[in-house]
N, C-alpha and C positions, 0 to 999 in steps of 0.2 A: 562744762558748766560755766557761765559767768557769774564773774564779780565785779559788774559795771554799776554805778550809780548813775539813774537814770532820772532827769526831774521831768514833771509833768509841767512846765512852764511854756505858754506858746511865745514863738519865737521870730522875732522880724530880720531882716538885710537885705540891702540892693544886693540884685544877681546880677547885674552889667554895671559896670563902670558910673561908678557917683563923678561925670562930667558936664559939661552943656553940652549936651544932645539931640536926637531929635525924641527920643523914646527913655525913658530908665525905668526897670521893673524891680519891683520890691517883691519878694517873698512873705509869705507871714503862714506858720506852720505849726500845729499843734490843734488842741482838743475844742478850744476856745477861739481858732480862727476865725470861723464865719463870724460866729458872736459878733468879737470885737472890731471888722471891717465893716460890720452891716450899722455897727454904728458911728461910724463916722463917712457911710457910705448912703448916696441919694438916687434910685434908678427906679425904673418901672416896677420893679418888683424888690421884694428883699433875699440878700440872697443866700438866705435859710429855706427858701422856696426851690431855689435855683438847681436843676439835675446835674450829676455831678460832670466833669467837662464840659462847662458851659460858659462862654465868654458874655458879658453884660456891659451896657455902655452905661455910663452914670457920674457922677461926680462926686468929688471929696471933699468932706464939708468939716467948716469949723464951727457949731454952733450955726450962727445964720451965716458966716461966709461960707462963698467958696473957694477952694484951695485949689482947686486943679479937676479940667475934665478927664475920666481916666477909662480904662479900659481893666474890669474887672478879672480873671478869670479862676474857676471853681473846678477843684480837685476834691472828690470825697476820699478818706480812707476806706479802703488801704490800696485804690489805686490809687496814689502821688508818689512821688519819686522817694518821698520822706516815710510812705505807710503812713501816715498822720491826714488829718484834716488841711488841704492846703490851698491858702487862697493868692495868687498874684495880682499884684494891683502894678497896671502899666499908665505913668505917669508923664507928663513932661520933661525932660531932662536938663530941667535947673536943678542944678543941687539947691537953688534956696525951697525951690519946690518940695522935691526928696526929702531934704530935711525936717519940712513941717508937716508932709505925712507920716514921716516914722514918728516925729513927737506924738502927734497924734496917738499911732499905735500903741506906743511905750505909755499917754497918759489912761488909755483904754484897759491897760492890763499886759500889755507883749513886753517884752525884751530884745536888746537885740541880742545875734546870735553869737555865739563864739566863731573862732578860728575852724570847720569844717565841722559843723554842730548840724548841719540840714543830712550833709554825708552820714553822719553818725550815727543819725537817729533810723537812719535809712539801713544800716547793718543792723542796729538794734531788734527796729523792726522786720526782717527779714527779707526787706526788699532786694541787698546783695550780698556778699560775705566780704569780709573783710581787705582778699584778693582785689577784689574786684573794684572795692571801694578805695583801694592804693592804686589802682589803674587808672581811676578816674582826676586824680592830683597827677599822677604823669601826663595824660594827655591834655590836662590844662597849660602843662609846665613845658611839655614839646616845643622842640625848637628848631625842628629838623624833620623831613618828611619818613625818616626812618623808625625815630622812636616815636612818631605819630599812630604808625602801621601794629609798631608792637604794645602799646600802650591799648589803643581798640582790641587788641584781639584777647587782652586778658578782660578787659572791662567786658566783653561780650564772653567771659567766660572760661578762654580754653583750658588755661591752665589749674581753675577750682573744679573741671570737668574731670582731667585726668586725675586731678587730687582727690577727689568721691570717690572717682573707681578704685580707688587705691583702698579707699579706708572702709569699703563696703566688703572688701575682699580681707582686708587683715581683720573686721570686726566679726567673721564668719568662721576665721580659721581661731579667730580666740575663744570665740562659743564654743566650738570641739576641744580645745584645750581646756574650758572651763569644766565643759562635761565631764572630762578624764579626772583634774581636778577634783570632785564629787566624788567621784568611786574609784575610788586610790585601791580598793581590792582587784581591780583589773592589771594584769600581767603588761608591763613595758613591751614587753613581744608584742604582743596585742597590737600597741600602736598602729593608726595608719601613717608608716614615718613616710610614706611617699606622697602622700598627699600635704602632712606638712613639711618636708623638704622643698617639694616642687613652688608651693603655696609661696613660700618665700622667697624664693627664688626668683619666679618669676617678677615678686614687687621688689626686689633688690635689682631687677634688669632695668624695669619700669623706672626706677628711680635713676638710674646711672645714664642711662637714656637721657632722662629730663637736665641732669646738670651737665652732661657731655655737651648735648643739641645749644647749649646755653654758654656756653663759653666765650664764644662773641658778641654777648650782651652788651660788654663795656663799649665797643667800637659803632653800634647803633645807639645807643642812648647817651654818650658821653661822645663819639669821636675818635678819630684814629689822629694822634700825633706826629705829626710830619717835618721833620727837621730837614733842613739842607743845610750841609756842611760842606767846607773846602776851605784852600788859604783865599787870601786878600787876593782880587782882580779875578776871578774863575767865571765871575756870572751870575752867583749864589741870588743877588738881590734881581737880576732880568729874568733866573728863571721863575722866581716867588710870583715876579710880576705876569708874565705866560701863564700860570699856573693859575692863578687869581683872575687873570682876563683882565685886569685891571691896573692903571702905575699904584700902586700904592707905595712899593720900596724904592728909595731915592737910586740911580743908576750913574755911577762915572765911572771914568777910568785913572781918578784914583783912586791908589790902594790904601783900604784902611776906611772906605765911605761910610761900611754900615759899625757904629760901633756898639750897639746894642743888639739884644733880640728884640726882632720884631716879627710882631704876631696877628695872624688873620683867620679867620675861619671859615672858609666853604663849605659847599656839597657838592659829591661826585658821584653820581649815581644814586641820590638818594643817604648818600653815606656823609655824617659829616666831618669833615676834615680840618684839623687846626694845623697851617704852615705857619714853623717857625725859620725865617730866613737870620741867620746867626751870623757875628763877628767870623772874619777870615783867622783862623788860628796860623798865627805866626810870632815868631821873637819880639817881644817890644819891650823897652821901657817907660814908655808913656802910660799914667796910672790909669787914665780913663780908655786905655784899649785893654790895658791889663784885664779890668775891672772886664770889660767887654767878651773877653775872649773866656773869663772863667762862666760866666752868663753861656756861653757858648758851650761850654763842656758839661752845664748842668743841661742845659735841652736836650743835648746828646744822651743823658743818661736818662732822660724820663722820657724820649720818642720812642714809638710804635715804630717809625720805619726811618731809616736815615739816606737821604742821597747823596750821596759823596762825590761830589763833583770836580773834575778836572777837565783844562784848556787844553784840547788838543792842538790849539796855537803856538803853548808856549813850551818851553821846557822843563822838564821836573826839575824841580828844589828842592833845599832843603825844608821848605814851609810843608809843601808836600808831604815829605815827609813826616812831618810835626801830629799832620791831621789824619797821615792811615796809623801813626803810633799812638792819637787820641782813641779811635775808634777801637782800634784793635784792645786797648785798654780799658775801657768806658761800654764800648759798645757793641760788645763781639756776637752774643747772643741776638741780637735786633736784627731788623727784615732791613736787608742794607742793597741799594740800589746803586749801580755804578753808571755815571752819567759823564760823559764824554761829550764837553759844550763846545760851540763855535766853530760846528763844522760847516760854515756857510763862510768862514773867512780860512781854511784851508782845504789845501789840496788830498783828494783820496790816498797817495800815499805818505804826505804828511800824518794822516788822519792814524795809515794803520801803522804806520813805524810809531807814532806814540803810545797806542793800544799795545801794544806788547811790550814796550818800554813800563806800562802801568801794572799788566799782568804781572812782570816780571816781580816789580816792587810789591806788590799784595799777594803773590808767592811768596817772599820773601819774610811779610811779618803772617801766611797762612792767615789772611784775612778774606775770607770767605763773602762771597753776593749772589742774591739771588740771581738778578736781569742787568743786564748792561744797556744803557739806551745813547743812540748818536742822535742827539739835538744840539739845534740851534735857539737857545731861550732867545735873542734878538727876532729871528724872523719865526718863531714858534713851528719850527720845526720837528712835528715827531712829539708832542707836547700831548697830545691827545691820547695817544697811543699809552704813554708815559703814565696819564693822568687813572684812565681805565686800569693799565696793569697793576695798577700798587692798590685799586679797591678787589680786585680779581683776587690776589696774591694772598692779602689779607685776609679777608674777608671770606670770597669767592660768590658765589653766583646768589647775588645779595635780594630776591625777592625768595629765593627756595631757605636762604639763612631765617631771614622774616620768619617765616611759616614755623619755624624748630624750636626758637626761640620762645621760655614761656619761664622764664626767672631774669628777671631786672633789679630787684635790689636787693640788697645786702641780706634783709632779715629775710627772705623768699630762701636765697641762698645759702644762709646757716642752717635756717630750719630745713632744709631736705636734705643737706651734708648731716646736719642730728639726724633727720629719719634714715638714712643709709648705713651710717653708724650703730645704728640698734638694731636694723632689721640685722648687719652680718653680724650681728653678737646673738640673736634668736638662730638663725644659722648655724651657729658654729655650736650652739647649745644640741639643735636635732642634728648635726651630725655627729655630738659626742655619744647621743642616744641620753641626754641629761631627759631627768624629768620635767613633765610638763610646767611647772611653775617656773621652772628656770625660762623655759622659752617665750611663754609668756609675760616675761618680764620686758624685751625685748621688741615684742608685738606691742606690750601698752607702751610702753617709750614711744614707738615710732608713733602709734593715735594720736598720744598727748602732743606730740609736735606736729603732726597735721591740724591738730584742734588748733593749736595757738596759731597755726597762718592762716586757716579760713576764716577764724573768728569765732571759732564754738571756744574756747577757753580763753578769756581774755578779762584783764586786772584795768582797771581805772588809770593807774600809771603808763599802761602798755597804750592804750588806749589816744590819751594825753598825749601821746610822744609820736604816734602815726597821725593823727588829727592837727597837730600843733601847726604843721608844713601848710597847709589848706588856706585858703583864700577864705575868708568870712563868710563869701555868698557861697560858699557852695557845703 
């Protein structure tokens, strides 16, 4: 059941960009649309006449001016995106234009709209559910071709698809428990406990499924975090630069150049990735490397993957040292890549008499890596290779992840960790052989939190606070 307040107000906002343009389209949506555009609108016909998806050429008048030639187009309810009455008027894009057709609008009777007020009304009226309607503010907000991919596929649906089947099935197994309910003279033996065991069962699978497959949400819609670490002079800022394709990190050969983090953001495969190229962790007393190197130990604690890179040029140090005791400390649990730089200025057994020199020492503090990689960040050696592995690693085979994924935010995510939660407590009730109300207590939890994510149970407040994020025109 809702408890939305809903007004009956028709409702105006540019849908594109209030800029100089060549085009800008206004929306105007509600009961009283046509009404109010046909009067301040001048065309061959009026267009209360007009079938519905029908575009009209005409102009926008102020009294006896004219305001703009514009291109009308006509949406009846309840085909428009809103379920509503809805009319677009495609104007000039001067905003001084724009702005004297919505006066217009606004002295005819309209409003403008809220913060995601066209979306809203569109869940209201049943044109999506509420899924779907938070799909649609993601794939506006996409920034990346990955959460582009997962952002459509809820909007088209998939994951309020699986969510039905889900609640069409627990609303069927509640009925039979309602029935039992009713005639309490029927023997507990009786029960069919196999039919409600299996019943839940299987939406307890179904569910563990959807937030398992969903686990690498964060790294398609947010990004995988990518630190490179090592001491001062390894490389740290030429391989950022490899890696990027681009100079962006300053590159000497002296030590101590970078003494911030610095931060950039790619894609690699579709996958987006923020490299953080970090201060060289080593002894210093100068406050602003100090300052540098702690900035360094905080990226290390919030990165997804860390490369830990060492000069097979030079000789291990103590600084060396400094940065497998950081890691080991800071970073143990993290996807840790060992990156053996500058093998285009040594020799093959230079190269392996270091590598075991290195082994030896990350035996030593049991600091664990996935891959080991021999590049040359200067002449982007092996970079490629590098750049694949670590979306591979993570990630793994990133358009079949695409497909699995169908929980991206936060409240998608609580609410079916809730429905998981109550379905194994109805569970655990028909395996005690408890009566049926206890189970069904269990079954209605799990409804009432698939109601509140599609939108069948939803408060004003709740409401307010997923709309708020939305763009005006939409």
């Amino acid at each position: 059941m809702r408890e939305v307040f809903f007004d009956e107000d028709t409702i105006f906002a540019p849908i594109t960009p209030n800029v100089h343009s060549a085009v800008t389209y206004i929306r105007v949506s509600g009961d009283k649309a046509i009404d109010i555009v046909d009067k301040i609108f001048v065309g061959k016909r009026e267009l209360k006449s007009v079938r519905s998806h029908s575009i009209v050429y005409g102009r926008i008048v102020d009294n006896d001016e004219v305001v703009d030639d514009v291109l009308v187009s006509v949406m009846r309810a309840p085909n428009s995106y809103t379920g509503e009455d809805v009319v677009e008027i495609g104007c000039h894009g001067n905003p001084i234009i724009v702005g004297r057709v919505m006066e217009l609008l606004k002295r005819h009777g309209a409003r403008m709209a809220r913060a995601g007020e066209f979306t809203r009304r569109a869940v209201l009226n049943g044109k999506m559910d509420l899924v779907q309607a938070e799909a649609v503010n993601s794939l506006i907000m996409s920034n990346n071709l990955s959460s582009l991919k997962v952002s459509r596929k809820l909007l088209d649906g998939k994951l309020s698809e699986k969510v039905v089947r889900l609640k069409e099935k627990l609303l069927d197994l509640l009925a039979y428990l309602e029935v039992l309910v009713d005639h309490p003279e029927e023997d507990l033996a009786h029960r069919d406990w196999n039919y409600i065991e299996e019943t839940i069962k299987s939406c307890v699978t179904e569910v563990e499924d959807i937030i398992e497959k969903s686990k690498k949400s964060s790294f398609f819609m947010d990004g995988i975090k990518l630190c490179i670490a090592g001491k001062t002079n390894v490389g740290k800022s030429s391989l950022m630069n490899a890696i990027l394709g681009e100079d962006r990190a300053i590159v000497s050969n002296i030590p101590g150049t970078t003494r911030d983090v610095v931060k950039e953001i790619m894609s690699i495969n579709g996958v987006p990735v923020s490299v953080f190229d970090t201060a060289g962790i080593r002894e210093s007393k100068n406050v602003i490397e100090t300052e540098g190197i702690r900035r360094t130990i905080e990226s290390i604690k919030s990165a997804d993957v860390i490369l830990l890179v060492f000069d097979v040029s030079s000789k291990i140090t103590k600084n060396d040292i400094l940065v497998v005791e950081s890691i080991k400390k800071y970073a143990d649990n993290k996807d840790i890549f060992l990156i053996l730089n500058k093998i285009d200025i040594a020799s093959e057994e230079a190269i392996n008499k270091k590598e075991k020199e290195i082994q030896k020492l990350l035996d030593e503090y049991k600091l664990r890596y996935l891959k080991e990689f021999k590049i040359s960040a200067k002449e982007k050696v092996n970079i490629g290779e590098l750049k694949n592995s670590i979306v591979e690693t993570v990630v793994g085979n990133v358009n079949e992840e695409i497909e699995n994924i169908l929980l991206v935010n936060s409240r998608h995510k609580e609410l079916m960790s809730d429905v998981l939660s109550s379905l194994r407590e109805a569970l655990e009730a028909a395996q005690d052989r408890m009566s049926e109300e206890f189970i069904a207590i269990g079954i209605r939890d799990a409804l009432a939190y698939i109601g509140e994510m599609i939108g069948e149970i939803t408060t004003e407040d709740l409401m307010d606070r997923i709309f708020a994020s939305f763009c005006v025109g939409k």
